[in-house]
C-alpha positions as CSV (number, residue, x, y, z in Angstrom):
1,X,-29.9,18.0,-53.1
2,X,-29.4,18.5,-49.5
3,X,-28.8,21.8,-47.6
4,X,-25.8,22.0,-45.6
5,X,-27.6,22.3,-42.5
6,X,-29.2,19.0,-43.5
7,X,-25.6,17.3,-44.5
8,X,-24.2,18.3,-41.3
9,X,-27.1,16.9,-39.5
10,X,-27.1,13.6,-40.6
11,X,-23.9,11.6,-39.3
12,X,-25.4,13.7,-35.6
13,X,-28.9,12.0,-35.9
14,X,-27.0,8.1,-36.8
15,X,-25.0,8.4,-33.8
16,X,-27.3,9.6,-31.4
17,X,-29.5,6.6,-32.9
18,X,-26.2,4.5,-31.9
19,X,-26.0,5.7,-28.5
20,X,-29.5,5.1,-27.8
21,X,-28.6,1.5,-28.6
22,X,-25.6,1.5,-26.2
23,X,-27.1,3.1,-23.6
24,X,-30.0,-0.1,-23.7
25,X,-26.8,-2.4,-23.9
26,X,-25.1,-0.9,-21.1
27,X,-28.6,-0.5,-18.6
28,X,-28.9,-4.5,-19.7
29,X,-25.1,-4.6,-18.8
30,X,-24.0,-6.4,-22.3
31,X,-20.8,-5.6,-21.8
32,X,-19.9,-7.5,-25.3
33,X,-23.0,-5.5,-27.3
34,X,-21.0,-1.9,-25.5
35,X,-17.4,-2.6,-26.3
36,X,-19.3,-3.5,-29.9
37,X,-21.1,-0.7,-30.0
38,X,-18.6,1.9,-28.4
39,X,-16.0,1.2,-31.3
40,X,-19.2,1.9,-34.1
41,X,-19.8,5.1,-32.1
42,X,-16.0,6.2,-32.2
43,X,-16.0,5.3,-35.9
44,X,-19.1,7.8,-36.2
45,X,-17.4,10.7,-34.5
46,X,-14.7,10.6,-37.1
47,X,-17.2,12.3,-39.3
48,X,-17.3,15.3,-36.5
49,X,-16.0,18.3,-37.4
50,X,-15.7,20.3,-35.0
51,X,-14.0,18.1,-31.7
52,X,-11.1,19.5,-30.2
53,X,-8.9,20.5,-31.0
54,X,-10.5,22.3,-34.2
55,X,-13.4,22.7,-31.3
56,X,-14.4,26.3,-31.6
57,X,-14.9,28.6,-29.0
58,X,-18.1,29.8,-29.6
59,X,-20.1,26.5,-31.2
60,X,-22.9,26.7,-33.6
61,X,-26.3,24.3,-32.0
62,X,-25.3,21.5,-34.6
63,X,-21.8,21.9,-33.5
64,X,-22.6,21.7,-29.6
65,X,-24.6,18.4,-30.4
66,X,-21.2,17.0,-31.9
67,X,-19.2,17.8,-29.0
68,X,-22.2,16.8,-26.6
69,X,-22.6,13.4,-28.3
70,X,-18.9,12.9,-28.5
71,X,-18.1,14.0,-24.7
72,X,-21.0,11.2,-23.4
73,X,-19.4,8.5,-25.7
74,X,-16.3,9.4,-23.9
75,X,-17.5,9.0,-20.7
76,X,-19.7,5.8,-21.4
77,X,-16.2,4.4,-22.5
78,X,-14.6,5.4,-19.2
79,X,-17.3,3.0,-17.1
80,X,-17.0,0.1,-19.6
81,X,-13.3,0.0,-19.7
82,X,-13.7,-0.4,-15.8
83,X,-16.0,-2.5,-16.5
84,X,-13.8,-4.8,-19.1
85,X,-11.4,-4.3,-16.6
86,X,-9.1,-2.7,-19.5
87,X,-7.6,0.1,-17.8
88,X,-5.1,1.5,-20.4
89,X,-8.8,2.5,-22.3
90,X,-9.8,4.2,-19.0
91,X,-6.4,6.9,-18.8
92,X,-6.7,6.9,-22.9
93,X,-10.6,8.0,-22.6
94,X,-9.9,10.2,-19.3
95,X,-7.0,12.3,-21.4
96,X,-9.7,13.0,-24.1
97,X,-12.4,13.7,-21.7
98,X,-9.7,16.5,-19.3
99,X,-10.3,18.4,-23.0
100,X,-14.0,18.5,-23.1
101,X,-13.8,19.2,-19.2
102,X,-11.2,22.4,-19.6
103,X,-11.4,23.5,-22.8
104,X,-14.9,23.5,-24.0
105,X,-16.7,25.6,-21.0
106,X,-19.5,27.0,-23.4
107,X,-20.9,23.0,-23.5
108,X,-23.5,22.4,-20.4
109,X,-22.5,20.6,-17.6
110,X,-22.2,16.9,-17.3
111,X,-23.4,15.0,-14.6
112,X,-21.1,12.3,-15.1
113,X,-17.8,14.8,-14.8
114,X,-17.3,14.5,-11.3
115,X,-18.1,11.0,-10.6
116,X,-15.6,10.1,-13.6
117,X,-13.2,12.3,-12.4
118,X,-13.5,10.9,-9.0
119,X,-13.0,7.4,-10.3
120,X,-10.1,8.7,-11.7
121,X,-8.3,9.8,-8.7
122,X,-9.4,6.6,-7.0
123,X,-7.5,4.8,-10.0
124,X,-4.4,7.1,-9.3
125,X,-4.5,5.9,-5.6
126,X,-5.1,2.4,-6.1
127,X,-2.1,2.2,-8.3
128,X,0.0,4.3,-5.5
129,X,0.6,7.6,-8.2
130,X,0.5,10.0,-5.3
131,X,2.6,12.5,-7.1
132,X,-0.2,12.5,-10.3
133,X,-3.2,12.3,-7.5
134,X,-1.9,15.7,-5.8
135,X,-1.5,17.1,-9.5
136,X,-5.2,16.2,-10.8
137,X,-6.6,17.1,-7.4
138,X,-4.9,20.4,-7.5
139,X,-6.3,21.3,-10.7
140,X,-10.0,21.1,-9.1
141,X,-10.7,24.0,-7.3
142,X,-10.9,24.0,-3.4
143,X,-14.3,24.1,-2.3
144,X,-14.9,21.5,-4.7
145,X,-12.9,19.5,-3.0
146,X,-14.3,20.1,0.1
147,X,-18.4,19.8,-1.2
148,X,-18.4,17.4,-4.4
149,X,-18.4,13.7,-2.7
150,X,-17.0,11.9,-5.5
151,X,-13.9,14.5,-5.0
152,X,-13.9,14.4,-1.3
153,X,-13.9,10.8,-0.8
154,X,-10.7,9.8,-2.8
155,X,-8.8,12.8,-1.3
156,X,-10.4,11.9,2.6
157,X,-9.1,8.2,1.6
158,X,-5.5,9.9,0.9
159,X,-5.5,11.2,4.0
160,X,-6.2,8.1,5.9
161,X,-3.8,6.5,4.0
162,X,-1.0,9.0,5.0
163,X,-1.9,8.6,8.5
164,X,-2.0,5.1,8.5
165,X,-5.7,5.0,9.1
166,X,-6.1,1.5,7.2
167,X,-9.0,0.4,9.2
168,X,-10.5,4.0,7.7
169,X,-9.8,3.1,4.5
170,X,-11.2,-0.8,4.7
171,X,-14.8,1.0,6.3
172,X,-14.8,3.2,3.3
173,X,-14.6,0.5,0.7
174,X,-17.7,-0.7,2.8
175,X,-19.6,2.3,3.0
176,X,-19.9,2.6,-1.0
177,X,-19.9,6.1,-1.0
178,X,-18.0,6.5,-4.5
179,X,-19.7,5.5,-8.3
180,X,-20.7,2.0,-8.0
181,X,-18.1,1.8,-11.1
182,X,-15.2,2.4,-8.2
183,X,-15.4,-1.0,-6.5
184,X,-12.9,-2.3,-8.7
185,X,-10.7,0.9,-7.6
186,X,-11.3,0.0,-3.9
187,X,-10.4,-3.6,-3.9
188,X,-7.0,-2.6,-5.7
189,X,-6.4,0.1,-3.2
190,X,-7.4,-2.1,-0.3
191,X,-4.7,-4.8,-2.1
192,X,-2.2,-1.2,-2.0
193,X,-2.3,-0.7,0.8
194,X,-1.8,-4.7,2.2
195,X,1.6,-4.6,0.1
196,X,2.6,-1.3,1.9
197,X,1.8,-3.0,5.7
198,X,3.3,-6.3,4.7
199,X,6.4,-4.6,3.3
200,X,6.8,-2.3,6.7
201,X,6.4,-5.6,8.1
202,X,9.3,-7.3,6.7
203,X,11.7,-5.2,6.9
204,X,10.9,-4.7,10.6
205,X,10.0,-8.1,12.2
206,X,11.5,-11.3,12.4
207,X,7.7,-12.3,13.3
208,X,4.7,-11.3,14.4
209,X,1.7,-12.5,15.8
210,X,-0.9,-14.2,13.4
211,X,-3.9,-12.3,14.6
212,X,-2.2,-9.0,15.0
213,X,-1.1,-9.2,11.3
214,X,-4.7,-10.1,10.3
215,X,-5.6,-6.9,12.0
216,X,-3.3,-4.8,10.6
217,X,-3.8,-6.0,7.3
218,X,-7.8,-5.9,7.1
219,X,-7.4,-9.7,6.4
220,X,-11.3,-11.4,7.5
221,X,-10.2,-15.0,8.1
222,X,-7.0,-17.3,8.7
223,X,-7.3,-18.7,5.6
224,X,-6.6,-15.5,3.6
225,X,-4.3,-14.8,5.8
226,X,-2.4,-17.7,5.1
227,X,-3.0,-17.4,1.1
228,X,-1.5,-13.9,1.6
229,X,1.2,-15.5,2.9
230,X,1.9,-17.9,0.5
231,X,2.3,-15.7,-2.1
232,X,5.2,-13.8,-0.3
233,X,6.9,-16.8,0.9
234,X,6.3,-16.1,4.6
235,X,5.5,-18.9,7.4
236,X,2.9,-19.1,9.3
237,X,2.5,-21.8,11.9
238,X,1.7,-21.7,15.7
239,X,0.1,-18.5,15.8
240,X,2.8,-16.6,14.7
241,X,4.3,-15.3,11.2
242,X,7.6,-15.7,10.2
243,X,9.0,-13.0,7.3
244,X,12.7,-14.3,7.4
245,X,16.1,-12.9,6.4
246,X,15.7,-10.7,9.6
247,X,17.3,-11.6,12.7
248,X,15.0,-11.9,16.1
249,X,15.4,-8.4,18.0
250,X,13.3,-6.6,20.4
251,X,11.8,-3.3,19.3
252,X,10.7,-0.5,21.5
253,X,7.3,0.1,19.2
254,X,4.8,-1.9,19.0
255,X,4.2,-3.4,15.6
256,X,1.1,-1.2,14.7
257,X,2.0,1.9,15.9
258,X,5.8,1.4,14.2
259,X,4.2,0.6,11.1
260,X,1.7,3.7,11.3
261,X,4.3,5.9,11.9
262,X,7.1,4.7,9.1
263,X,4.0,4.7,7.0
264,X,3.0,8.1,7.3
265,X,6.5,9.6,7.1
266,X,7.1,7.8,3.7
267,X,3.9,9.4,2.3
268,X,4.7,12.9,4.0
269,X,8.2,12.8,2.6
270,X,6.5,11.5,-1.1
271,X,3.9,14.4,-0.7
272,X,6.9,17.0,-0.2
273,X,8.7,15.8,-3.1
């Protein structure tokens, strides 16, 4: 018969022969082998028995490998889910993860902790949860904030963003400093903060200049500009954009600096809240 020791081991040595197989799917970027593959792992872990919350304190070596193999299958699902664009999987697999993060502080480090919690806060700003940003941020001590650069770049791009620093924000998606796995973060931030200009916009103009509003919106070509403009029912002919249900008035700002300035006191007043 076998020992304990030997009983215990097993299920460890079939999943760890599992994720060896993901982790060839996922360098090949098979995304339909991963999500395949990632639901066979999760099944595996079930047979874990020491995972939080019965994790203990003070883990035995075969116990550390369960909560080592099941932390990396967490954060492997955290990248595919971005990249299956399935982001309720991403907050579901990021709440698991916070535990193995706070909770299990005898484990090693993981390299991927930062950069997936970076990616995190870069979802938070995309989908404009400033109140949860400041929350996670704050739970990450302050000279992390300051050295780790997949912590300081999403809270540098909050900062922009309060100060209406779009074109700061538009040369950051470009500079690709953030996990490659963050584009998709970006472009929905970038899309963010659009609404928030156009928005301003309305409820401040009659019209505006084509090319000024291509400016202020980060928009590359007319033809976007116009597409963008479609979709929110505004016209756009002669140079000039037309919002509508305003009256024509003049203003003592002009249209940038108004916007940058409304802007930032929104996001002051949301950050005091």
């Amino acid at each position: 018969s076998l020992s304990p020791q030997t009983t215990m081991a097993t299920p460890v040595a079939a999943v760890a022969a599992q994720l060896e197989k993901f982790k060839a799917a996922f360098a090949r970027e098979d995304l339909e082998a991963c999500v395949k593959l990632l639901a066979e792992l999760k099944m595996g872990m079930l047979s874990f028995g020491s995972l939080p919350p019965a994790a203990p304190s003070a883990p035995s070596s075969s116990q550390q490998q369960e909560l080592l193999l099941a932390r990396e299958i967490l954060e492997y699902g955290t990248l595919v889910s971005i990249k299956t664009v399935d982001i309720p999987a991403f907050e579901r697999h990021i709440a698991q993860l916070k535990v193995y993060y706070a909770d299990c502080g005898s484990l090693p480090a993981s390299e991927r902790q930062y950069p997936i919690l970076g990616l995190n806060l870069l979802r938070l700003l995309a989908q404009n949860r400033i109140a949860e940003f400041h929350t996670e941020l704050e739970l990450l001590p302050v000279e992390l904030q300051l050295s780790n650069e997949f912590i300081k770049f999403p809270a540098q791009l909050e900062q922009h963003i309060m100060e209406g620093s779009y074109n700061r924000v538009l040369s950051a998606k470009q500079s690709g400093a953030y996990a490659k796995e963050g584009l998709y973060f970006m472009d929905l931030l970038v899309d963010t903060v659009r609404d928030e200009i156009a928005e301003c916009s309305e409820k401040a103009y009659h019209s505006i200049t084509a090319a000024e509003l291509q400016t202020m919106l980060m928009i590359s070509s007319e033809q976007e500009l116009r597409e963008f403009a479609d979709q929110r029912d505004w016209r756009v002919a002669n140079g000039l954009v037309t919002f509508g249900g305003q009256d024509d008035k003049p203003l003592a700002l002009p249209a940038s600096q108004l916007i940058h300035e409304s802007l930032a006191y929104a996001k002051e007043l949301e950050r005091i809240v």
